[in-house]
C-alpha positions, 0 to 999 in steps of 0.5 A: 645654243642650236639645237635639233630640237626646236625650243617649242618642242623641248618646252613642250616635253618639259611641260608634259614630263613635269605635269606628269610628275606632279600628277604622282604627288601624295599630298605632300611627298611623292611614293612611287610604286618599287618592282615586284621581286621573285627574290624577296617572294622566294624569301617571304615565301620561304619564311611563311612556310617554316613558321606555319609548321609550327602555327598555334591555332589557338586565338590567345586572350587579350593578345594584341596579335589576335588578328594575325595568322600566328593566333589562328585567325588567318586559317591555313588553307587560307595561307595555303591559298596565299603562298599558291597565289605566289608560287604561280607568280613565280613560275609566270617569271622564270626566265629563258635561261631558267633563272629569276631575276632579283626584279620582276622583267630582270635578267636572272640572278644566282641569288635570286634562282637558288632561292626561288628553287629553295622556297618551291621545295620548301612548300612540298610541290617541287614535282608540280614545277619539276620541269621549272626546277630542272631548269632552274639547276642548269642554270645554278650550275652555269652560274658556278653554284654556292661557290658563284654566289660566295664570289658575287657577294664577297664582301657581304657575307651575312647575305650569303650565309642567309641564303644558304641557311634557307638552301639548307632548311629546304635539303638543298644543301648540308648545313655544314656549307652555311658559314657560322657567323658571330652571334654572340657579338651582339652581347658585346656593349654598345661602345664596342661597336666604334671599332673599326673592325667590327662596325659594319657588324651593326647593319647586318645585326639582324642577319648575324644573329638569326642565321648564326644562331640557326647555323649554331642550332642546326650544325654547331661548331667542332671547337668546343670553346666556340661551341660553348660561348655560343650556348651561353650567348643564345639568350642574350643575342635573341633579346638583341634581336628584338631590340633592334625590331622595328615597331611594324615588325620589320627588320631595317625595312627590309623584306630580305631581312625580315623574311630570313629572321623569320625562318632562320628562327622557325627553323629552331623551333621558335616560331611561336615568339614574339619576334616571329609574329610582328615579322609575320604580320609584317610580310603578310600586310606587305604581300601584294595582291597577286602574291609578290612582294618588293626589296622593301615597303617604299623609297619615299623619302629617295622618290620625294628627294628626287622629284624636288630636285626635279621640280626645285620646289615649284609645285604649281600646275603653272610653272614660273608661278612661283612669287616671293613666298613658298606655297602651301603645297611647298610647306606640306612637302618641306615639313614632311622632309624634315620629319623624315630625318631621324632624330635619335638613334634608331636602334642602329646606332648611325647616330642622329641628322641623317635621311634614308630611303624610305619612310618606314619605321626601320630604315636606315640613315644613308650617305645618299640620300642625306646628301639629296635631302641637303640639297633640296634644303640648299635650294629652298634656302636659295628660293626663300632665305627667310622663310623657316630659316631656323628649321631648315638651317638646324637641319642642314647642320646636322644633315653635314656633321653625319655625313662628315662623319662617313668620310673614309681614309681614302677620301671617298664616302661610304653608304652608312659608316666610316669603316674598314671597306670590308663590307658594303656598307663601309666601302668607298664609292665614286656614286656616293662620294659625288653626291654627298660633294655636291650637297657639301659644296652648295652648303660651304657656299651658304655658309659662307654668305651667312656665317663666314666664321662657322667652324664646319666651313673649314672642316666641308673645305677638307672634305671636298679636297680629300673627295676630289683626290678619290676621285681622280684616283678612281677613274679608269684608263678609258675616262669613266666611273664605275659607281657601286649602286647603279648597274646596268644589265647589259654591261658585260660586267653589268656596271653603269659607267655611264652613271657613275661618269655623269654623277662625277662630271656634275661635281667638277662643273660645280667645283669649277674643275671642268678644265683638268685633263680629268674631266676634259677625258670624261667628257670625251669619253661619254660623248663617245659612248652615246648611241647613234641614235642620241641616247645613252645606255650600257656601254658600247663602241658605237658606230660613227655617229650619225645625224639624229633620225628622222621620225619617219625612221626606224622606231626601234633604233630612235628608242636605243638607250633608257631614260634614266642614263639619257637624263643624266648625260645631257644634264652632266654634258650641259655646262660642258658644251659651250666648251667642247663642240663634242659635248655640244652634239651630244646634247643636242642627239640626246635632247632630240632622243629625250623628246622624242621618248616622250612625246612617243609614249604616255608612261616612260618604261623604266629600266634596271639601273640600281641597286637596293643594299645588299645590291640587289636589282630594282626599279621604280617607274618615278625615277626616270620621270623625275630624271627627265623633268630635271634634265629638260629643265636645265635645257630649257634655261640652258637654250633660253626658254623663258617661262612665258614660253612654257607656260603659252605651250601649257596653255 
């Protein structure tokens, strides 16, 4: 197809973009670095200061925590200097508006505000930021307070009684606004936990526990028989608690998790426990060095998923390389994947075969992320069909019957379990449902060549039509998607149509639906939100669309957009051109914006377009990098740019 970009250019980009990423690989995976958080801070910090009321500075013989903070070795004018180091990153991040954000350059959050105001009264210096707090309140009380959070966390209410537990620990609030929660489920059996109406209780176990026991201990229940199960469930929901601790001393991988075990029990007087010390090992060894701490330790495992999708498994400086055999370096970086699938059951009982988002010990199997896993197998069986076929293809098999399993009723697939859609965890959404469709649908058609009677055939074939029906049923009047775990700040609603459209488009192109009046609606619907400019971002009614800019041109109006929502809709807009002259241009703009994002900048800044379970605002800079190498890779075979040409362009 023509384009405004001469193919030069656009091999050009690709090869800079491309070289850029490998240049990110850690031997065999790909770490990336997540952004520093005042909401996770606030919450470390917050859990740093209840236990060090109740520190014993006196070293226990033969402990193996000998050198944690806990047995005096860390002194605490040496944490006080810690925690000053943190609350003066917080004050340098306060907003206009007297927020903080849940990321660090984020927009302001209600969460993320009521907890740094919590941990600044917590460390006993609130007068030294009075002017910071009493901005802070104005802000709180425009948001619409405890009662704004109970709406904006409706369907996770263990995190918002976490964050009100700490409210209360530091006199913000009365302990009677904390909601109770259940604790004493955690002594049911285990085999009670397949009931539907109780299995998102396993995700937040750490929460349930820890700040129901905190709520029982410092407002317990005015009905004496509840008041009375919960005593006699103290012991055991606590063992449960540290059953499901993670060996790094973790809670799910999680900073959030962790930070809220830790002071909900140092609030009860037991700081001195077992679980107490590994947690704060824990967020001590995690703190970075100018006193901030991000959502969780790594997404290795969703930045390495993402940069082989990128890449599809060539890892050579020179591309086009590849022969006949996988390289070394390919090896490296399969083997590391398929250890990062979990093989038991993980303390969480999401039962074996799934991916998550990060290597840590802890983290949790996800829908997402074992559908990008399940096509990175899927094309290294298209590259190298004889090569570790057994390995891969076990892999693969248990990669399908977990995700299978999280299909729900409506034919949608949640995040980490079938379920009732109460909570998060177990809600349908249209971002997960499209890429576990996508990994099932290249796996139906492997199986298909190379075992035509296999049994989960038939059962993917059910699947895809259940997921295809959701997702017809979930489009919006306008033609777009609303995904669930990408945002973008500046939607009124703060949404991302414009990724939950793409991420469905790409499913009708590789089901070869593109002719329903579904998809023909959604192509002309994101061809009609993209910036004059040539990019895509929050959604808005554009002006008529103008020829791309000359370079000569205004800077600031040729950068409108983000990388990240730019990548996605050439990629998903691309199998639609040749249909649509609409969608041709489109590409065509966005193409000449990408190109000219790169070529203008040597590092892409990246934008706030995801969310981290419980939806909270993050961004790593790997993402838009490994977006865009993938979406001017399919440019490039798109136009007909041949590897000679790449690489004489390299060269």
């Amino acid at each position: 197809m023509t384009m405004h970009v001469e193919r030069e250019q656009l091999a050009d980009a690709h090869s800079t973009a491309r070289q850029q990423l490998l240049a990110l690989r850690n031997y065999d995976h790909w770490t990336g670095q997540l952004a520093s958080s005042p909401l996770c801070t606030a919450a470390a910090v917050s859990a740093l200061v209840l236990a060090e009321r109740h520190v014993d500075d006196t070293p226990e013989d033969g402990s193996l925590l000998k050198n944690s903070w806990h047995s005096g070795m860390l002194v605490r004018s040496e944490l006080s200097e810690l925690l000053s180091n943190s609350l003066r990153w917080l004050a340098q991040k306060q907003n206009e508006d007297g927020g903080w954000g849940d990321a660090d350059f984020g927009q302001s959050t209600l969460a993320a505000t009521i907890m740094v105001k919590a941990a600044f009264h917590l460390t006993g210096v609130p007068a030294k930021y009075a002017d910071l707090l009493h901005s802070a309140d104005g802000y709180i009380e425009a948001q619409g307070g405890i009662a704004g959070l109970k709406k904006q966390f409706a369907d996770d209410k263990p995190f918002v009684a976490a964050i009100l537990s700490v409210c209360a620990m530091a006199g913000n609030i009365s302990w009677r606004k904390v909601p109770s929660l259940p604790f004493e489920w955690a002594c049911l059996p285990n085999s009670c936990y397949r009931l539907r109406a109780i299995r998102g209780f396993r995700y937040s176990l750490p929460l349930i526990i820890s700040v129901g026991q905190a709520k029982h201990h410092n407002s317990p229940s005015r009905n004496p028989v509840a008041k009375w199960i919960r005593h006699q469930a103290e012991s055991s929901s606590h063992n449960a608690l540290a059953r499901v601790q993670s060996c790094d001393g973790s809670f799910s991988a999680s900073m959030l998790y962790t930070s809220f075990v830790i002071a909900c029990l140092a609030s009860q007087e037991q700081a001195d426990t077992p679980i107490v010390r590994r947690g704060i090992n824990f967020l001590l060894g995690s703190m970075r060095s100018h006193g901030s701490w991000a959502v969780c330790p790594d997404r290795d495992v969703s930045n390495t998923v993402l940069a082989i999708q990128a890449l599809d498994w060539d890892f050579n400086e020179s591309l086009g390389s590849r022969d006949g055999n996988p390289t070394p370096a390919s090896e490296a970086t399969l083997s590391w994947l398929l250890s990062a699938q979990l093989s038991d059951n993980h303390s969480s009982l999401s039962g074996e075969g799934g991916w998550p988002s990060s290597n840590s010990p802890g983290a949790m199997p996800n829908s997402f992320d074992t559908a990008g896993a399940l096509l990175n197998l899927a094309d290294w069986r298209g590259h190298w069909p004889r090569s570790r076929t057994a390995q891969v293809t076990g892999a693969a098999l248990d990669g399908i019957r977990w995700l299978l399993k999280r299909q729900n009723r409506d034919g949608g697939w949640a995040l980490a379990f079938r379920g009732s859609g109460k909570s998060a965890w177990e809600s349908s959404s249209t971002d997960v449902t499209s890429q576990s469709m996508l990994a099932l649908n290249a796996w139906k058609k492997i199986l298909r060549q190379t075992a035509a009677s296999h049994p989960l055939i038939r059962a993917i074939e059910r699947g895809l039509l259940k997921g295809l029906a959701y997702l017809n049923s979930n489009q919006r009047p306008d033609g777009c998607w609303w995904p669930r775990w990408s945002g973008n700040e500046l939607h009124p609603q703060r949404a991302n149509p414009v990724v939950g459209t793409t991420q469905v488009l790409r499913v009708f192109n590789e089901m070869q639906v593109w002719q329903t009046t579904t998809a023909q609606l959604a192509v002309r619907w994101l061809s009609d939100v993209q910036y004059p400019a040539g990019g895509w971002g929050a959604v808005c009614v554009p002006e008529r669309k103008r020829p791309p800019q000359s370079k000569a041109e205004d800077s600031e109006e040729h950068l409108t957009g983000s990388v990240e929502e730019t990548s996605l809709a050439i990629e998903a807009l691309l199998p639609f051109s040749s249909r649509s002259l609409s969608a041709q241009k489109s590409v065509e703009d966005g193409l000449y914006w990408l190109v000219g994002a790169i070529s203008a900048v040597p590092a892409l800044d990246p934008a706030l377009v995801a969310f981290y379970p419980p939806k909270v605002w993050y961004y790593d800079p790997l993402l838009n990098r490994c977006l865009a190498v993938r979406a001017l890779a399919v440019a490039c075979q798109a136009s007909r740019v041949k590897s000679t040409e790449v690489d004489a362009v390299s060269a």
